[in-house]
C-alpha positions in Angstrom: 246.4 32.0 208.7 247.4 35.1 208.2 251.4 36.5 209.1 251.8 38.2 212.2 252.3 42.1 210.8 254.5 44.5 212.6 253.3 47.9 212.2 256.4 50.8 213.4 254.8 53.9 214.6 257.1 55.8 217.3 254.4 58.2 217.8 251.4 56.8 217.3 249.7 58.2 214.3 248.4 55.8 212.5 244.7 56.2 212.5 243.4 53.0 214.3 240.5 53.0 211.4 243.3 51.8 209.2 243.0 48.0 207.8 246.1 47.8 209.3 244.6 47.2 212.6 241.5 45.3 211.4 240.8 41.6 212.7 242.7 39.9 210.2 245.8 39.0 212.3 248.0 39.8 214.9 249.4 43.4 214.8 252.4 44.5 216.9 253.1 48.0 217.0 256.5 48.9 218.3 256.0 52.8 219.5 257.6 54.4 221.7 254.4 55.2 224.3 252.9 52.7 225.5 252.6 49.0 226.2 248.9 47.5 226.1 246.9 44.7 224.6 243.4 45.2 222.9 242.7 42.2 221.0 244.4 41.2 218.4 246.4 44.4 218.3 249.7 44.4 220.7 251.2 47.4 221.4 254.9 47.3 222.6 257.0 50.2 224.1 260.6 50.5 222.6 263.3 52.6 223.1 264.6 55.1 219.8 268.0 54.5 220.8 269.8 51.7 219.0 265.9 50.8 217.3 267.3 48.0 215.5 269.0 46.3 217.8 266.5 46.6 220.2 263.5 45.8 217.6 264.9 42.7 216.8 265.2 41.6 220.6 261.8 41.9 221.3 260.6 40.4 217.9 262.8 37.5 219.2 260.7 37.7 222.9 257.7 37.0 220.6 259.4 34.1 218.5 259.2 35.8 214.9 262.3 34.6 213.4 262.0 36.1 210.0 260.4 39.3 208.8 259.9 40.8 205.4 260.7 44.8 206.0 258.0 47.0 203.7 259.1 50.3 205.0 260.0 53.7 203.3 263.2 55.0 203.0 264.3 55.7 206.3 263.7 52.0 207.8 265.3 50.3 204.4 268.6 52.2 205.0 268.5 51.6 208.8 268.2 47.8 208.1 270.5 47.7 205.1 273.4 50.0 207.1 273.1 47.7 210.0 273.6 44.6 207.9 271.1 42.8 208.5 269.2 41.7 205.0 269.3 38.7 203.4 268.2 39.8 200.1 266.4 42.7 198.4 264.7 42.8 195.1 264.7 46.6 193.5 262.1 47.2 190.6 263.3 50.2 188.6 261.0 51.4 185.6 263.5 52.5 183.1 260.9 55.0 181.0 260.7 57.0 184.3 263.1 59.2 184.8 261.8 61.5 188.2 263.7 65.0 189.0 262.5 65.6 193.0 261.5 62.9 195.6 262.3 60.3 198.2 265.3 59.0 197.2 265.5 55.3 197.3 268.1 53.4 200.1 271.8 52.7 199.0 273.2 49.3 198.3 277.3 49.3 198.7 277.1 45.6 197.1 276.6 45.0 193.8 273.3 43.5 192.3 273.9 39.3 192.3 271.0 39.4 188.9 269.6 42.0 187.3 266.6 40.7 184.4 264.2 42.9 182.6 260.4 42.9 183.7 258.4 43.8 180.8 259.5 48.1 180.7 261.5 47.8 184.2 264.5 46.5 185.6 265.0 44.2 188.1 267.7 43.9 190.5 268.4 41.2 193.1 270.9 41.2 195.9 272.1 39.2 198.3 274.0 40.5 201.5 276.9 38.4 201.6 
């Protein structure tokens, strides 16, 4: 069985011809437009203001208890600022050194193990 996947789209624009809202398994996309049901795929309205906070109440409303945060930039930083991370793992390729970009979020802590991964660096924290 596949995990639930949790798909955050404010303004829905996410094609719906993405795999992300193929058959495989239950989708819930937090946006800020509407609230509907069409199979497998669960769309559920959320306010912008305090997104976190409120984010996490209705994940709890559907009983997911622990979630694994793939996001850019932006959603890292709001997790990460708002304390609530367990752990983060951080590849960095150390022959790459890029001049222009997104940068990556910010860790105040310091890394609990860092080991080398063939070329890169690996860094693991822990939120204490």
């Amino acid at each position: 069985k596949n995990p639930v996947r949790i798909l955050i789209d404010l303004e829905l624009e996410i094609p719906q011809n993405f795999n992300i809202y193929n058959d495989d398994a239950l989708t819930l996309v937090f946006n800020s437009i509407e609230n509907e049901e069409k199979k497998n795929i669960k769309f559920i309205k959320i306010e912008r203001e305090n997104f976190i906070k409120n984010l996490l109440e209705k994940l709890w409303k559907e009983q997911i208890q622990s979630v694994i945060v793939e996001g850019g930039s932006f959603t890292l930083q709001q997790f990460i600022d708002a304390g609530i991370w367990d752990e983060a793992f951080v590849i960095k390729a150390d022959n790459i050194n890029l001049k222009n970009g997104t940068k990556a979020p910010v860790f105040s802590p310091k890394p609990n193990k860092i080991s080398k991964l063939r070329d890169n660096t690996l860094y693991h924290f822990q939120n204490q």
